[in-house]
KOLVEXVO-562021 format. One record per residue (C-alpha): x, y, z; residue number from 1; residue in one letter. Coordinates in steps of 0.5 Angstrom, whole numbers, padded with zeros to 4 digits. Example, Ala and Ser with C-alpha at 12.3 -4.5 7.8 and 13.67 -1.06 7.14 Angstrom:
residues 2
+-------+-------+-------+-----+-----+
|    xx |    yy |    zz |   n | res |
+-------+-------+-------+-----+-----+
|  0025 | -0009 |  0016 |   1 |   A |
|  0027 | -0002 |  0014 |   2 |   S |
+-------+-------+-------+-----+-----+
***
This chain:
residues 83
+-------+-------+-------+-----+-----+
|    xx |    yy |    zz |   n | res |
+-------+-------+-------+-----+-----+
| -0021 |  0022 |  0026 |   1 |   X |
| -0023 |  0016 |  0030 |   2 |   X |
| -0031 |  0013 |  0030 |   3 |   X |
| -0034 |  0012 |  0037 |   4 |   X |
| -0040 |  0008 |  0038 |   5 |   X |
| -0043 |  0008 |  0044 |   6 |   X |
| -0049 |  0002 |  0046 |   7 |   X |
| -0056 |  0005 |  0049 |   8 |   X |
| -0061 |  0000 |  0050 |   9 |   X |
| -0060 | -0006 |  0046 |  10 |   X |
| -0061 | -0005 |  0039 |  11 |   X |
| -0060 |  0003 |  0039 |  12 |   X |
| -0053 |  0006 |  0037 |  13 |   X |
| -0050 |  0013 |  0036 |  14 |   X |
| -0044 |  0013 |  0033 |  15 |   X |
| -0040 |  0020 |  0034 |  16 |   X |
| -0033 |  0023 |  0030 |  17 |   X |
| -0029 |  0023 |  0035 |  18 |   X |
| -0022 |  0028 |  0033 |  19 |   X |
| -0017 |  0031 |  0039 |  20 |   X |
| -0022 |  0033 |  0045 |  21 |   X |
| -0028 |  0034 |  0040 |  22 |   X |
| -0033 |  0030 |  0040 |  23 |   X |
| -0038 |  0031 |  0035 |  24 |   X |
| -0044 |  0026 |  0034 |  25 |   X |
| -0047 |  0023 |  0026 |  26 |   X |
| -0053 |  0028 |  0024 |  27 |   X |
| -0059 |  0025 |  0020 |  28 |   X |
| -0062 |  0030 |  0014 |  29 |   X |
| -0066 |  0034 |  0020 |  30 |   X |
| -0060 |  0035 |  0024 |  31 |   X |
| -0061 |  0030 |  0030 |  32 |   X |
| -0057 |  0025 |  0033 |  33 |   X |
| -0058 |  0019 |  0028 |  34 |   X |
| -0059 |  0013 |  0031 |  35 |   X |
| -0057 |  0006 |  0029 |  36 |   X |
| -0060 | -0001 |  0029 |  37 |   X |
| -0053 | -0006 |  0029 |  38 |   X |
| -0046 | -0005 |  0028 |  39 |   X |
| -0046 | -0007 |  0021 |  40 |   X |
| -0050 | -0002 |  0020 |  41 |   X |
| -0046 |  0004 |  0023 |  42 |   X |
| -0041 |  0001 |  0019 |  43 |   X |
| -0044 |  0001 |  0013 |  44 |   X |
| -0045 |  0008 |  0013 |  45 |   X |
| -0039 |  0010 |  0014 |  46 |   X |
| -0036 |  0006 |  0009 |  47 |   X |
| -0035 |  0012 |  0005 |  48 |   X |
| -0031 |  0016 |  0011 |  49 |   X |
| -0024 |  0016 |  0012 |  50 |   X |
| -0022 |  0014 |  0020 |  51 |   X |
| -0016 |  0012 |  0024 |  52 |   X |
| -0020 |  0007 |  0028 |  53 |   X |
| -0027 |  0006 |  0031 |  54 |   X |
| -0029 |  0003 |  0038 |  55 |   X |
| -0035 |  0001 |  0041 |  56 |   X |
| -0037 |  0003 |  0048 |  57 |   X |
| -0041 |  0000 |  0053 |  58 |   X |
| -0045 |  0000 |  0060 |  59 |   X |
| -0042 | -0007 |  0064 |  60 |   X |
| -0046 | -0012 |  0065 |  61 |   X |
| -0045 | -0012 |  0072 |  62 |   X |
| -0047 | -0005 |  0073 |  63 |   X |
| -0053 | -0005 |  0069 |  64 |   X |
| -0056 | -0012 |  0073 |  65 |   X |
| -0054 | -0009 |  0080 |  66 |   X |
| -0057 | -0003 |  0079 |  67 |   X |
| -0052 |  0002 |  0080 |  68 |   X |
| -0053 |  0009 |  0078 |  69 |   X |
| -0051 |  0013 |  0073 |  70 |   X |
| -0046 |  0017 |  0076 |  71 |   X |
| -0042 |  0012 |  0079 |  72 |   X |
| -0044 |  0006 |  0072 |  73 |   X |
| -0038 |  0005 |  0069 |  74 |   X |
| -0037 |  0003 |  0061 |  75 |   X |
| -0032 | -0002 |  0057 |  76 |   X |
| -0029 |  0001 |  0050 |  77 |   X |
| -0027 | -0005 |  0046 |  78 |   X |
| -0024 | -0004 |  0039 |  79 |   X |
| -0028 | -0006 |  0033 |  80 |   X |
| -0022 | -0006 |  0028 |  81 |   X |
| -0025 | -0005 |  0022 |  82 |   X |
| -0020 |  0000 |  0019 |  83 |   X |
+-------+-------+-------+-----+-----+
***
């Protein structure tokens, strides 16, 4: 199972377990999307679980200032090498 964080606005993260094809977002107590407000802080939380790897995704720089939409927005994915 892989950790997959993906960057929104800043300082909002979502964070997803990512196993084959399926992609299956960490839910909070009322079934929601939970979000997060650093790195160490999905970290943190999933200190208790067991994944292969965990990456960070992200819009470019380039896209963002340029103004391109989100169909054409590409992202980066860097490896986070916490496990």
């Amino acid at each position: 199972m892989e950790l997959l964080i993906e960057s929104l606005e800043g300082d909002i993260y979502l964070a997803y377990q990512v196993q084959g094809k399926r992609k299956a977002p960490l839910l909070d107590r009322h079934n929601n999307p939970r979000t997060f407000r650093s790195l160490e802080q999905v970290r943190e939380y999933c200190s208790s679980e067991t994944y292969q790897s965990a990456s960070l995704l992200q819009a470019t720089a380039y896209d963002e200032m340029c103004g391109i939409s989100n169909a054409e927005q590409s992202s980066a994915v860097m490896n986070l090498n916490w496990f």
